[in-house]
C-alpha positions in Angstrom: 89.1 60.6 107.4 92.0 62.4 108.3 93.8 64.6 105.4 96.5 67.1 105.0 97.5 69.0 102.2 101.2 69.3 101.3 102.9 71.1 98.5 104.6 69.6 95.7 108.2 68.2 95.4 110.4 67.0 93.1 110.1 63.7 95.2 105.7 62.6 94.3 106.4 62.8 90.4 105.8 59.2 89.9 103.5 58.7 92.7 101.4 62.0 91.2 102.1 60.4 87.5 100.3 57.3 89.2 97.6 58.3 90.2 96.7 60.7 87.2 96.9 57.6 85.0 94.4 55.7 87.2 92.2 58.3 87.5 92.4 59.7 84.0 88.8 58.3 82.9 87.1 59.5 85.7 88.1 63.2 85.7 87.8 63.1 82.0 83.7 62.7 82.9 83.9 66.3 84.9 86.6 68.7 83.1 88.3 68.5 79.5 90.8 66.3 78.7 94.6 67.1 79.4 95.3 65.7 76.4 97.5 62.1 75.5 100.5 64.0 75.7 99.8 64.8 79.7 100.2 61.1 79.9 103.3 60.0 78.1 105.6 59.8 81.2 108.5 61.9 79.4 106.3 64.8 78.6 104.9 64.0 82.9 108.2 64.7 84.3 108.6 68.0 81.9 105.2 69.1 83.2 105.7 68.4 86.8 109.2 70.0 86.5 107.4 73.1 85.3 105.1 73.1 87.9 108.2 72.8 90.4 109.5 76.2 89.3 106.5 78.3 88.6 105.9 77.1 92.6 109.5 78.3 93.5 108.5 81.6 91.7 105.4 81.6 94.1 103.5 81.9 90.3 101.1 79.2 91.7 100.5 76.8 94.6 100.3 73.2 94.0 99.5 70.7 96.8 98.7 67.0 96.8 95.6 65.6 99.3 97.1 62.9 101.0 95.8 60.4 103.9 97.8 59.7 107.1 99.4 57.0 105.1 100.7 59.7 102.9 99.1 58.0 99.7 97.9 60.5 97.4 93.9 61.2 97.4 94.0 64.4 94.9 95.4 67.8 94.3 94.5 71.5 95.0 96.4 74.6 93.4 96.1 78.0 93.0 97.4 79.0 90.1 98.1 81.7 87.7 98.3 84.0 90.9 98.1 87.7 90.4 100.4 89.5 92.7 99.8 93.2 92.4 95.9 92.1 93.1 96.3 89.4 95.2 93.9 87.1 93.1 95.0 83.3 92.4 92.7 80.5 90.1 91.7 77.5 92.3 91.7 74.0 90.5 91.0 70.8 92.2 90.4 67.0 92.1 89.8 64.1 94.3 91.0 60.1 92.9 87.4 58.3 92.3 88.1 55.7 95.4 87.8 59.0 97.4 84.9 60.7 96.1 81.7 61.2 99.0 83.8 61.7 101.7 84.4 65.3 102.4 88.2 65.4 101.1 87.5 68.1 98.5 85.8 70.3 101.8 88.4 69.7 103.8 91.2 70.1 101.5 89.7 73.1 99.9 89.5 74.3 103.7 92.9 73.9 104.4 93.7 75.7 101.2 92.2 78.6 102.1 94.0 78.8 105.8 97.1 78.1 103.8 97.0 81.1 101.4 95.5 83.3 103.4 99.1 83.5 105.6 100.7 84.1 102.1 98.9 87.3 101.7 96.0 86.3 98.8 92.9 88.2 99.3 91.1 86.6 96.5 90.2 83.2 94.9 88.4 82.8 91.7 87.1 79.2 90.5 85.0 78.1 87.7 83.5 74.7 87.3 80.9 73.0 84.8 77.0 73.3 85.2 77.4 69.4 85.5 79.5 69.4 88.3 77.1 69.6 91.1 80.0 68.2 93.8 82.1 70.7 92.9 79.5 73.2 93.4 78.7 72.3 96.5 82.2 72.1 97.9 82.8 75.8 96.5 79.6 77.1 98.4 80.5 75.1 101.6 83.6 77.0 101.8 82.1 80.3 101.3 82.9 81.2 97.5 79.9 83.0 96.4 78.3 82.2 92.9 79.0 85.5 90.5 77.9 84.2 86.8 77.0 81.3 84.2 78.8 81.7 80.9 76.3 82.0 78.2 78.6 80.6 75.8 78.0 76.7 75.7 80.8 73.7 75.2 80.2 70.0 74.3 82.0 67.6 76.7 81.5 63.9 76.4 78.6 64.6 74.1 77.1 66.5 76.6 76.4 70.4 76.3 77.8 72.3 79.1 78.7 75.9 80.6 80.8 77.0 83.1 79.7 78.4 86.5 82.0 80.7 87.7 83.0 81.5 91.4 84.9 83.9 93.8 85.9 83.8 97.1 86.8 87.1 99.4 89.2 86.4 102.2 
């Protein structure tokens, strides 16, 4: 399947809004909650207007995964980015009707090329010990495994940690 990545505008707020709502359930399973307030569709638009500027401040980096049909498959950012050090937070997530099919790998490719001309020198991502996908996508694309927490979170009544990752460009 072909993908791009393509940053956010003003423009994919209901179309974003969309497809968080549909896949709320399913990326529930894998990270915490955003809350019920993430999906009240006044409180949406706030959020993604937010987003909007702390990307025109070059704060963070949001993109959406989309197919050559420009529908909306997921997101990638880099957030939080650290611009004395160069350092930015990676987040991710594919829609559950895309799941399998390499879109995390190639997006999370295509991130990489896309910072890497905007000067960042370092990722850093963290995922659950559950979220053997994710793990794999991370180690595909180079990032190297630095630590487990030993601290422990419950999730969906399940007991978890988080595996943290970093990437050197």
């Amino acid at each position: 399947m072909n993908i791009f990545i393509e940053k956010l505008h003003v423009a994919d707020e209901e179309n974003l809004f969309n497809f968080e709502l549909e896949n709320r359930t399913f990326f529930e399973e894998m990270v915490p909650t955003r809350g019920d307030n993430f999906y009240n569709p006044e409180n949406f638009k706030k959020i993604h207007k937010t987003l909007l500027e702390e990307q025109v401040n070059d704060d963070s980096y949001f993109y959406l995964i989309k197919d050559s049909e420009s529908s909306i498959l997921g997101r990638i950012n880099l957030v939080d980015i650290e611009k004395m050090d160069k350092i930015g937070y990676l987040g991710y997530r594919v829609g559950q009707a895309h799941i399998g099919k390499g879109i995390a790998n190639k997006a999370l490719k295509l991130l990489i090329e896309t910072v890497t001309g905007k000067g960042i020198k370092q990722i850093k991502a963290k995922t659950t010990t559950n979220n053997i996908a994710s793990q794999r996508v991370l180690e595909k694309n180079g990032f190297e495994r630095i630590e487990t927490s030993s601290e422990e979170f419950e999730m969906n009544g399940q007991m978890l940690k988080f595996v943290y990752y970093i990437l050197k460009i």
